[in-house]
FIBATOR-679996 format. One line per field, with one value per residue: residue number from 1; residue in three letters; x, y, z of N, C-alpha, C, CB in turn. Coordinates in pm, 1 decimal, always signed. Glycine has a CB too. Layout:
% FIBATOR-679996
pos: (NUM,...) $
code: (Ala,...) $
nx: (X,...) $
ny: (Y,...) $
nz: (Z,...) $
cax: (X,...) $
cay: (Y,...) $
caz: (Z,...) $
cx: (X,...) $
cy: (Y,...) $
cz: (Z,...) $
cbx: (X,...) $
cby: (Y,...) $
cbz: (Z,...) $
This chain:
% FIBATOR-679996
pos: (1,2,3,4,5,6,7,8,9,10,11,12,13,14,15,16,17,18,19,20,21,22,23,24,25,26,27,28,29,30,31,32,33,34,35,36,37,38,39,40,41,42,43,44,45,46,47,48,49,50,51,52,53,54,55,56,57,58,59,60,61,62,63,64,65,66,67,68,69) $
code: (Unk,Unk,Unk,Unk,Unk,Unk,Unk,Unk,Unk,Unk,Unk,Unk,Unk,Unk,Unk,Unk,Unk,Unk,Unk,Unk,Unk,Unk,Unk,Unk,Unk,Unk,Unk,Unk,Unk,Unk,Unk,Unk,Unk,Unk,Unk,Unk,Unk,Unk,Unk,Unk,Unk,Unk,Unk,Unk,Unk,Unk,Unk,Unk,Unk,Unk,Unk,Unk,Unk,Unk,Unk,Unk,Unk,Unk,Unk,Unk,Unk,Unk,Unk,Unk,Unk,Unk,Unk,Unk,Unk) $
nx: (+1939.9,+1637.6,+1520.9,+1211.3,+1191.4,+955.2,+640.6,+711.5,+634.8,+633.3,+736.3,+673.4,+822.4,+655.9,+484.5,+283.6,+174.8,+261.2,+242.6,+500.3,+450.5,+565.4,+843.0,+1048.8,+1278.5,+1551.8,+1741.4,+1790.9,+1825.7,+1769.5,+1574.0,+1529.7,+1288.7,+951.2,+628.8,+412.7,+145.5,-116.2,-365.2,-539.4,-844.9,-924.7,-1247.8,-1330.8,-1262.5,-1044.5,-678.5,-524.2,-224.4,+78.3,+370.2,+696.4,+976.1,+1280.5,+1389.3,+1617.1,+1526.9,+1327.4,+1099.7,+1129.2,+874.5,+770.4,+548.2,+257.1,+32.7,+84.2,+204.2,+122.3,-83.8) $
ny: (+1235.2,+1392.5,+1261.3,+1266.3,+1575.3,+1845.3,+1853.3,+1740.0,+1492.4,+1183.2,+866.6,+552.1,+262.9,+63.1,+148.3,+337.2,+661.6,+939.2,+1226.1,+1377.9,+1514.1,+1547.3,+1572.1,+1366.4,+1523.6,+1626.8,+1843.7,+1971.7,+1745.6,+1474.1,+1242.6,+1062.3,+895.2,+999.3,+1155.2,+1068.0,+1105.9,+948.0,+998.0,+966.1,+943.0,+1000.4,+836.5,+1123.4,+1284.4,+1332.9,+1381.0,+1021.2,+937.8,+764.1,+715.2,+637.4,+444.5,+670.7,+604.6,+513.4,+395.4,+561.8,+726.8,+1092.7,+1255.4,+1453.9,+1571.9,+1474.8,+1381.1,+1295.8,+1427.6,+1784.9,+1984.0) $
nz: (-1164.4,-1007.5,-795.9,-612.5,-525.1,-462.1,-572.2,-788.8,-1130.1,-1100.1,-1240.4,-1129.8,-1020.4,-1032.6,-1249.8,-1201.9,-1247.4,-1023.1,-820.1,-620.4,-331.9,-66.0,+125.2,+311.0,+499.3,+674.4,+863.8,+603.3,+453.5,+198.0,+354.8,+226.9,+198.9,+68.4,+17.7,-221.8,-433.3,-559.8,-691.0,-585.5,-340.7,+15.3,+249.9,+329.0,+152.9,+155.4,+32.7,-99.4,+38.3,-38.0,+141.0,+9.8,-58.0,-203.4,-519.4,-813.9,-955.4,-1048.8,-1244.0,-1393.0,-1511.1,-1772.7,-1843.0,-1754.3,-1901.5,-2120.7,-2498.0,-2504.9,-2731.1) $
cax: (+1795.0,+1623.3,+1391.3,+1202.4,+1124.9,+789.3,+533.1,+772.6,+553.4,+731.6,+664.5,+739.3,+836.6,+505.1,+431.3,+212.7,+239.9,+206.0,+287.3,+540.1,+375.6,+622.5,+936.2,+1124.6,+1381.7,+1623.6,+1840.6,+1824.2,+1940.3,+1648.7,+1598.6,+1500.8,+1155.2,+859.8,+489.8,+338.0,-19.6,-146.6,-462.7,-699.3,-880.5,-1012.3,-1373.1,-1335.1,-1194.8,-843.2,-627.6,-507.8,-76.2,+155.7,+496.2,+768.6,+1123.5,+1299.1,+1466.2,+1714.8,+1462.6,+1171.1,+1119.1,+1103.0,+805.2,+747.0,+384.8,+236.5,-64.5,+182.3,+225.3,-26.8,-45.1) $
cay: (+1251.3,+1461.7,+1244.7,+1374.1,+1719.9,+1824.2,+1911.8,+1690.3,+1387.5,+1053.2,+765.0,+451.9,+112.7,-64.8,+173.7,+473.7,+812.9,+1051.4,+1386.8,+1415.1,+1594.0,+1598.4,+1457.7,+1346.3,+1607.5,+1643.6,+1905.8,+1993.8,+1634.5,+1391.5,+1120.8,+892.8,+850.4,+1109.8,+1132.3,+1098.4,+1087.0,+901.7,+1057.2,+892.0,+1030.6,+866.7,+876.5,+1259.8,+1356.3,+1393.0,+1281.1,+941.3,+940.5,+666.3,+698.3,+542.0,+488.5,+722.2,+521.7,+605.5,+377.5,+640.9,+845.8,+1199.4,+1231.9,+1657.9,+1616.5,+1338.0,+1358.6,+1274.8,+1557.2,+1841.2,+2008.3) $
caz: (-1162.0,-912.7,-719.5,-440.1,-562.3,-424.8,-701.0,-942.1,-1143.8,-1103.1,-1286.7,-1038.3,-1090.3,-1120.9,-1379.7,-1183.9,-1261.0,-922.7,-785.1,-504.8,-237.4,+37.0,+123.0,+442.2,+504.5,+840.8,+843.2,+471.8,+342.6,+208.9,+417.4,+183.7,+159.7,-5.3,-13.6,-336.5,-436.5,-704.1,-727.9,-548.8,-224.4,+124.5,+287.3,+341.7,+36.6,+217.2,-88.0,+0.1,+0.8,+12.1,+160.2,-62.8,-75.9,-314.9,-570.5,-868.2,-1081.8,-1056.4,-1370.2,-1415.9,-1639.1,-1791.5,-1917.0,-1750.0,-1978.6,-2257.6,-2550.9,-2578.6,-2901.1) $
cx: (+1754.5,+1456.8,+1364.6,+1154.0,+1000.3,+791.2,+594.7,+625.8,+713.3,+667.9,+791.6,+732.1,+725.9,+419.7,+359.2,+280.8,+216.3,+287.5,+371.7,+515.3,+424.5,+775.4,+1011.8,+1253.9,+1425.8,+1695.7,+1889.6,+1832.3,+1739.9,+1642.2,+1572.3,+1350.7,+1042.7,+715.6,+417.6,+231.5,-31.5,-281.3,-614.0,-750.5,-969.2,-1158.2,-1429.2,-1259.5,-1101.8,-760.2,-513.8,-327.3,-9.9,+290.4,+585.8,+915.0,+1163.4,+1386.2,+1529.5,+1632.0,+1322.7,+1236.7,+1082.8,+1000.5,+749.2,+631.0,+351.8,+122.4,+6.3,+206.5,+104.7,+52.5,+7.9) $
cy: (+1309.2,+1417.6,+1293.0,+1522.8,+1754.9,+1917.8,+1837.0,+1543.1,+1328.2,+953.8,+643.4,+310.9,+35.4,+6.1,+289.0,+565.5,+856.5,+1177.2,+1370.3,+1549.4,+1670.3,+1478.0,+1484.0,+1457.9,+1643.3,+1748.1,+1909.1,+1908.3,+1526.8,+1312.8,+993.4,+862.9,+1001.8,+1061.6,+1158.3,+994.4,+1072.0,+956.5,+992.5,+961.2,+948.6,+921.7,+1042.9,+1344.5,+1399.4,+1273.7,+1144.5,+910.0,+832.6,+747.9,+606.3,+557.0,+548.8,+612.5,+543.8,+514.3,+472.8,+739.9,+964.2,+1212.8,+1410.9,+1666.0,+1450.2,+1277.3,+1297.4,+1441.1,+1638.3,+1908.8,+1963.2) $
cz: (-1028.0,-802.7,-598.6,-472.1,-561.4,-552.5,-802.1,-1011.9,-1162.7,-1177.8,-1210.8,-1069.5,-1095.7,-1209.7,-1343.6,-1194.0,-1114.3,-893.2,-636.4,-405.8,-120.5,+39.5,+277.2,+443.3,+639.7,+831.8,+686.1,+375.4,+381.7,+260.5,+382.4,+152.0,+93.8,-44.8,-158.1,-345.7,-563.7,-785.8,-689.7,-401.4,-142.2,+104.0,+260.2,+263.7,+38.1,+83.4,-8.0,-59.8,+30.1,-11.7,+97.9,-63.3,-180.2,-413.1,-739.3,-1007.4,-1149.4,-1206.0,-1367.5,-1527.5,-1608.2,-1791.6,-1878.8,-1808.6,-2125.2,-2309.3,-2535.8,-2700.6,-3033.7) $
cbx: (+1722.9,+1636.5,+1365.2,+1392.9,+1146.1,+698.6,+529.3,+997.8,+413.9,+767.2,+632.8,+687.1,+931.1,+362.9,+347.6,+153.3,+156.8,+185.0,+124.4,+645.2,+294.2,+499.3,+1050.6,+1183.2,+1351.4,+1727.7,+1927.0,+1916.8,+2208.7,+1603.3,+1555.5,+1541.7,+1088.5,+932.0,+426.0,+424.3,-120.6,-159.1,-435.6,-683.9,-950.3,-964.2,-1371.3,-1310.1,-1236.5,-769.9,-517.7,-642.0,-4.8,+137.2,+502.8,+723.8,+1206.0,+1363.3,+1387.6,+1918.5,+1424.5,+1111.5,+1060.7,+1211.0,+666.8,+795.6,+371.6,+238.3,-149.6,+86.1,+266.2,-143.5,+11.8) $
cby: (+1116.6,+1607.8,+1129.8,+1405.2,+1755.7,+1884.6,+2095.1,+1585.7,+1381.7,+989.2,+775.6,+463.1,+23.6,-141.7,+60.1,+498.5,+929.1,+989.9,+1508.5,+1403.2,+1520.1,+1601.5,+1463.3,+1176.1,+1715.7,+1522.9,+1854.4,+2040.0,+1526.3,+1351.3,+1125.0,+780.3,+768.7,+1157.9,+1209.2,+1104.6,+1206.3,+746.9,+1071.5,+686.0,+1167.7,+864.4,+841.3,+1287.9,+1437.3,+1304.8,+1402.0,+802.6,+1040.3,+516.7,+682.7,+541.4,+395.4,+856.6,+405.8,+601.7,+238.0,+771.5,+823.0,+1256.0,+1067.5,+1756.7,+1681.0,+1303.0,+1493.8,+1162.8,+1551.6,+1976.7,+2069.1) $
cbz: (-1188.0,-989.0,-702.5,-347.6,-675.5,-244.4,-745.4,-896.6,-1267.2,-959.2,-1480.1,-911.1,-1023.9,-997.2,-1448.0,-1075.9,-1385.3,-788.0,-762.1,-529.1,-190.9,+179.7,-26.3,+451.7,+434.4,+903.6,+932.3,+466.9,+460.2,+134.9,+508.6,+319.3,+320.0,-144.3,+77.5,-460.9,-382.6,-695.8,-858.4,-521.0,-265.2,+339.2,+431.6,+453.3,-8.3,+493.7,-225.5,+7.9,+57.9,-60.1,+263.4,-191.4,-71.2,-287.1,-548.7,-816.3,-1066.7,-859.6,-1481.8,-1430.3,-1648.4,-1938.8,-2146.7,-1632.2,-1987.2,-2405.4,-2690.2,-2469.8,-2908.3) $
């Protein structure tokens, strides 16, 4: 599974969907952690991100609206 992939949707163990946004990277190799945004936004409409460990239970989800059509 290819967690970590900015722009990927994850679906994370307490069940949220979000968008990985950014991810820790050193010299090419992930470091483990990645910013994804669930969709919510602060005071100043700066969207508001939590840092999370990557983890091999996160789901790859294609269509995080479910099916269309």
């Amino acid at each position: 599974m290819d967690t970590g992939v900015v722009r990927q949707f994850v679906k994370v163990t307490d069940g949220r969907v979000g968008a990985v946004i950014a991810n820790d990277v050193c010299g090419g190799v992930l470091r483990g952690h990645c910013d994804v945004w669930f969709g919510e936004f602060g005071p100043n409409d700066d969207p508001f991100v939590e840092q999370l460990l990557v983890t091999d239970n996160w789901e790859t989800v294609a269509c995080p609206l479910g099916e269309l059509g």
